[in-house]
C-alpha positions as CSV (number, residue, x, y, z in Angstrom):
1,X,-2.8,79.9,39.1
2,X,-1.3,79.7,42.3
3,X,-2.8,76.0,43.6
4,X,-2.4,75.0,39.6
5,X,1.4,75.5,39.8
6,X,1.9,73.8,43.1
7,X,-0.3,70.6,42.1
8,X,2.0,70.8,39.2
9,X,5.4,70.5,41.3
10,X,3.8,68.3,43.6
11,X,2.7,66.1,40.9
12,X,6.7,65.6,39.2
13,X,8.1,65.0,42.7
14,X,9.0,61.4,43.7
15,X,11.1,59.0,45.4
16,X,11.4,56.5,42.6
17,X,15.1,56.7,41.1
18,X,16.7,54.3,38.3
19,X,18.1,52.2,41.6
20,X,15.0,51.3,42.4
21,X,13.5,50.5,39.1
22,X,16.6,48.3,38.3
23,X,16.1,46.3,41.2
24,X,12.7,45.7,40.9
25,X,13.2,44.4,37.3
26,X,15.9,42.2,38.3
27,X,13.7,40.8,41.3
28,X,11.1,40.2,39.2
29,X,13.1,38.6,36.5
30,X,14.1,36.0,39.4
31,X,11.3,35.7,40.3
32,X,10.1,34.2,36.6
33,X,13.5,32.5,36.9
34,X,12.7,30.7,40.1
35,X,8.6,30.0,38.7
36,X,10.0,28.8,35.4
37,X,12.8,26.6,37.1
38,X,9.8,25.2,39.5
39,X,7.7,24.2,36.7
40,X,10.2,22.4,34.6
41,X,11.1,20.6,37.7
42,X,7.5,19.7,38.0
43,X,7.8,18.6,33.9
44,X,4.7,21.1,33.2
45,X,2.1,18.5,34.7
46,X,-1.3,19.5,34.4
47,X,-3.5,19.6,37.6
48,X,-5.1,16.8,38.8
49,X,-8.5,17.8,37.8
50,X,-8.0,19.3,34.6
51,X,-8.7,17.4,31.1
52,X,-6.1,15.8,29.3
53,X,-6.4,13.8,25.6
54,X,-5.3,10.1,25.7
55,X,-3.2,11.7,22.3
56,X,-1.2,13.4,25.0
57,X,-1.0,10.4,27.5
58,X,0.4,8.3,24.8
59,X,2.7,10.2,23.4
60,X,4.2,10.8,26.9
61,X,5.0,6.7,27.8
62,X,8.3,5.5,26.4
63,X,8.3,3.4,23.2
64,X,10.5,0.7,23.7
65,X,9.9,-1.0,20.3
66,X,12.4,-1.4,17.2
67,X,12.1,0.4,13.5
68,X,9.4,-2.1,11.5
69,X,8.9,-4.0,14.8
70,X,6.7,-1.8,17.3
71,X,5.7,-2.7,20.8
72,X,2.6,-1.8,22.3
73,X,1.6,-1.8,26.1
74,X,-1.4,-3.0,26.9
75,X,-3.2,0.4,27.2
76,X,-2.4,0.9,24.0
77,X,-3.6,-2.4,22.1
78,X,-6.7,-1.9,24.2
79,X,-7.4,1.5,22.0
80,X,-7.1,-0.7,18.6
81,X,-10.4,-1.7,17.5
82,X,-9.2,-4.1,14.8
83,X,-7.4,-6.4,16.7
84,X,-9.2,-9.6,15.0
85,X,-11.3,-8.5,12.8
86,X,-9.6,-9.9,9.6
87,X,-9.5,-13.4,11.1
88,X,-13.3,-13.2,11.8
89,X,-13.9,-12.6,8.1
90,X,-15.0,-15.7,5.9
91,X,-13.2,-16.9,2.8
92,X,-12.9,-14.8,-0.4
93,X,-14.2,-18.0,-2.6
94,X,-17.0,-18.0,0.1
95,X,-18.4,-14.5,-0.6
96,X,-18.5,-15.4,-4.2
97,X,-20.3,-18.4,-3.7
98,X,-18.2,-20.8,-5.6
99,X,-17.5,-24.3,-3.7
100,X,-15.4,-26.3,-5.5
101,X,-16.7,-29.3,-4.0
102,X,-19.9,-28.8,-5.3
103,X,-19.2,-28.1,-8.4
104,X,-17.3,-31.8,-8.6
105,X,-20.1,-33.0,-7.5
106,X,-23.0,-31.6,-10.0
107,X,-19.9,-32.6,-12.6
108,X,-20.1,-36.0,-11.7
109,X,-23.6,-36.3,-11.8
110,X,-24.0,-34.9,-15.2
111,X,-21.2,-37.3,-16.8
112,X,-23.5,-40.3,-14.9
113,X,-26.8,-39.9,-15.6
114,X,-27.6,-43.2,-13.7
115,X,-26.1,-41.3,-10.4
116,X,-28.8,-39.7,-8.4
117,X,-28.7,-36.1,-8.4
118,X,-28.6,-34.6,-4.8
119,X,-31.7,-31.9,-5.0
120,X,-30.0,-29.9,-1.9
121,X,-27.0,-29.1,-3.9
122,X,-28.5,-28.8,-7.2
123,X,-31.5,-26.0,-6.3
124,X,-28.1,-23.5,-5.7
125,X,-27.1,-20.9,-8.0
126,X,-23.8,-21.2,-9.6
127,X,-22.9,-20.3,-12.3
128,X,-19.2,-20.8,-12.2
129,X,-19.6,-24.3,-14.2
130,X,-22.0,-23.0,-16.7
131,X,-20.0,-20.2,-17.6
132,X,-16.9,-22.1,-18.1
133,X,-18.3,-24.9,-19.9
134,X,-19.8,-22.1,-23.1
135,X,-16.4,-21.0,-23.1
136,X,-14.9,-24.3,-23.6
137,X,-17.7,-25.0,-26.4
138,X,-17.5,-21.7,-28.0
139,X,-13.2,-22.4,-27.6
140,X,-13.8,-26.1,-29.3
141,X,-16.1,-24.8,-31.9
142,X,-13.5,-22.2,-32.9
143,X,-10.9,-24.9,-33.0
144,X,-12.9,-26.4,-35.9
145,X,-13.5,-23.4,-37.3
146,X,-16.8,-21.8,-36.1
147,X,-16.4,-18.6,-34.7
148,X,-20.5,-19.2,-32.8
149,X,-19.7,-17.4,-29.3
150,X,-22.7,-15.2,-30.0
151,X,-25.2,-18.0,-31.0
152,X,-24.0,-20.0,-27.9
153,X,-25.0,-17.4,-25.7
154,X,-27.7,-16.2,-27.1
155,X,-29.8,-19.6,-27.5
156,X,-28.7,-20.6,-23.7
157,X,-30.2,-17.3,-22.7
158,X,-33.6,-17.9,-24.9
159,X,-33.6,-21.5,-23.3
160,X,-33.2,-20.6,-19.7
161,X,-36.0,-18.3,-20.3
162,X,-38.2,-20.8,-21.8
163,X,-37.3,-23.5,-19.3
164,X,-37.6,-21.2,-16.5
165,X,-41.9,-20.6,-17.9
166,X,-42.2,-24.2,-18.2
167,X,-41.0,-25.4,-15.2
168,X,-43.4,-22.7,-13.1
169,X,-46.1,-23.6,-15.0
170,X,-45.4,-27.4,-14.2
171,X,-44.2,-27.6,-10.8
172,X,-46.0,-26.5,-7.6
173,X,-43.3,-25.0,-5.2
174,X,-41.6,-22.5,-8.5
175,X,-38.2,-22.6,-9.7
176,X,-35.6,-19.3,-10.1
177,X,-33.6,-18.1,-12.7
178,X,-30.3,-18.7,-11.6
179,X,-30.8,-22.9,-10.6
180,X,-32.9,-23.4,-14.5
181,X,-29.2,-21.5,-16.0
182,X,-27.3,-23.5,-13.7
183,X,-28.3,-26.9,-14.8
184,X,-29.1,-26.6,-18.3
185,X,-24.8,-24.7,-18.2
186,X,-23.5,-27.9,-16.1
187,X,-25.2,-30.8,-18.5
188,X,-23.9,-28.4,-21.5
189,X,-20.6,-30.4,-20.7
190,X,-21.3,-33.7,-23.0
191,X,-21.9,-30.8,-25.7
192,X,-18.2,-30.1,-25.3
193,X,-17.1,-33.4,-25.8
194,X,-19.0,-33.5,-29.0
195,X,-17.5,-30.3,-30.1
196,X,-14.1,-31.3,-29.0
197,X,-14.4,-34.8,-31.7
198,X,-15.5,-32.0,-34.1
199,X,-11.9,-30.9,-33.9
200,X,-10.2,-34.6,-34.8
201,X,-12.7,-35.4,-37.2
202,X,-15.7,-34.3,-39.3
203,X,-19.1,-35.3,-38.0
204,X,-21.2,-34.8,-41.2
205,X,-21.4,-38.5,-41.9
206,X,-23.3,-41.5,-40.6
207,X,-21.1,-41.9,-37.6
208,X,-21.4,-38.0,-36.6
209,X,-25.0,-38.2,-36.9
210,X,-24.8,-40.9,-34.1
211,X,-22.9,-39.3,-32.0
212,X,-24.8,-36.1,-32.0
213,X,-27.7,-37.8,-31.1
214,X,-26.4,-40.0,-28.4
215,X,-25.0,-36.6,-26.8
216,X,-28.2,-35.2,-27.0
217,X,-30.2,-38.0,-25.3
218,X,-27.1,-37.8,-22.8
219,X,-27.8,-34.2,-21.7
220,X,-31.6,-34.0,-22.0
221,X,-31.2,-37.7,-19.7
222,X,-29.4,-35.3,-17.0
223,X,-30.7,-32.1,-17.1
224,X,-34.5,-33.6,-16.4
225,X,-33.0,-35.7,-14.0
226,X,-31.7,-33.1,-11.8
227,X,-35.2,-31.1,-12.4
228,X,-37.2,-33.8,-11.2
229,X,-34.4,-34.3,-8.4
230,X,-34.5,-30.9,-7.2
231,X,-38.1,-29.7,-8.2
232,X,-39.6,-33.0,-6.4
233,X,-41.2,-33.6,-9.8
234,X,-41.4,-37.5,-9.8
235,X,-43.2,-38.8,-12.7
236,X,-42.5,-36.2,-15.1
237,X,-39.2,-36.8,-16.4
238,X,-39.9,-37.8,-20.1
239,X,-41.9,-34.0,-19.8
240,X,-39.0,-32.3,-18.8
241,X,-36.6,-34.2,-20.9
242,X,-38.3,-33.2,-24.3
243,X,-37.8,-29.3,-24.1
244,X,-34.3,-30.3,-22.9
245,X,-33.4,-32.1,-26.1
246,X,-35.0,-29.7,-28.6
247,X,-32.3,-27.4,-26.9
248,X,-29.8,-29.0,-26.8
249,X,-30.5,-30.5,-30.3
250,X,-30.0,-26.9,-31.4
251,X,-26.1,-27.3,-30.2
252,X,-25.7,-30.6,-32.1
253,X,-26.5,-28.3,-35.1
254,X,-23.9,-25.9,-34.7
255,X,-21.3,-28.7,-33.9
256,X,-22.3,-30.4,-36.7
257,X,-22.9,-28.0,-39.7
């Protein structure tokens, strides 16, 4: 018990006092204070080989722009990716595929049928024209009184469909859907102006029936025009104008009656 008790005394006995502890914390404090004052002095830079995000790099240069009016360095622009990119694009009218031009053009060659047709331009597929000339018929017919939108649709779909067969099974190089719909809509346009004299005047007469016919010889004349044109079918005109004008003579009847 002896040994236990002086380990015990020995143990409790020291030279530290309050003195000492009190300095040590207030050298140690100063000595944060002095570490802390160095690295704000040294604006907490990172080493030199030690990562750092270009965030951080560009949020640290001075931005010397004004509110709605920024100014980039040219460190920065170089990080935009979409510097040009919306002057690259094309034209909105472009992407649709309607060209105005052309469409003045296959209009102009429908209201001359002695004009040659241009096959390059007439083998596209717009529809823009065709689609605005039923409207203006179906709007015409309703002027006078017919309300025929769905017959006008439905008969130019049945006869795209069955010019579309005849024209594969008579030409050698084949035709698609979308140039048969565009021609037969673009030579629907002498149709309109019959339907438009519907409005003035009634065509159930002697001088109707004249009319009606001479606007159906006038689009069945163009629309086989620009086939053979564009198909390269030379010599087959009077074939292709035939379907045309049973087609079209369908039209006449609803303008008519």
């Amino acid at each position: 018990m002896s040994n236990f008790e002086q380990f015990h005394v020995d143990f409790y006995q020291s030279n530290y006092t309050i003195d000492d502890q009190e300095e040590g914390y207030s050298g140690y404090g100063s000595n944060e204070n002095i570490c802390g004052s160095r690295k704000s002095q040294r604006g907490e830079q990172p080493p030199a080989g030690a990562f750092t995000p270009s965030e951080m790099l560009l949020s640290s240069q001075s931005y010397t722009g004004r509110i709605l009016q920024p100014n980039y360095s040219p460190d920065t622009l170089s990080h935009l990716s979409y510097s040009d990119g919306l002057d690259e694009e094309p034209p909105l009218l472009e992407e649709l595929g309607i060209n105005f031009e052309h469409i003045w053009q296959k209009t102009l060659t429908v209201l001359n049928p002695m004009k040659p047709a241009d096959g390059s331009i007439m083998n596209e597929t717009d529809l823009t024209g065709p689609v605005v000339f039923c409207l203006a018929l179906g709007a015409t017919l309703l002027l006078a009184g017919k309300v025929h939108f769905g017959y006008v649709y439905g008969m130019s779909a049945i006869g795209c469909l069955a010019m579309h067969a005849l024209l594969n099974l008579m030409s050698a190089s084949g035709v698609s859907h979308g140039c048969v719909a565009s021609v037969l809509g673009y030579c629907l346009l002498p149709m309109v102006i019959l339907s438009s004299s519907a409005v003035i005047f009634s065509l159930r007469g002697t001088l109707g029936t004249l009319l009606a016919l001479f606007i159906i010889g006038w689009c069945s004349l163009s629309a086989s025009k620009i086939f053979t044109s564009a198909l390269a079918m030379e010599g087959q005109q009077l074939l292709i104008a035939y379907p045309c004008a049973l087609l079209y003579g369908l039209f006449a009847l609803l303008t008519v009656f």
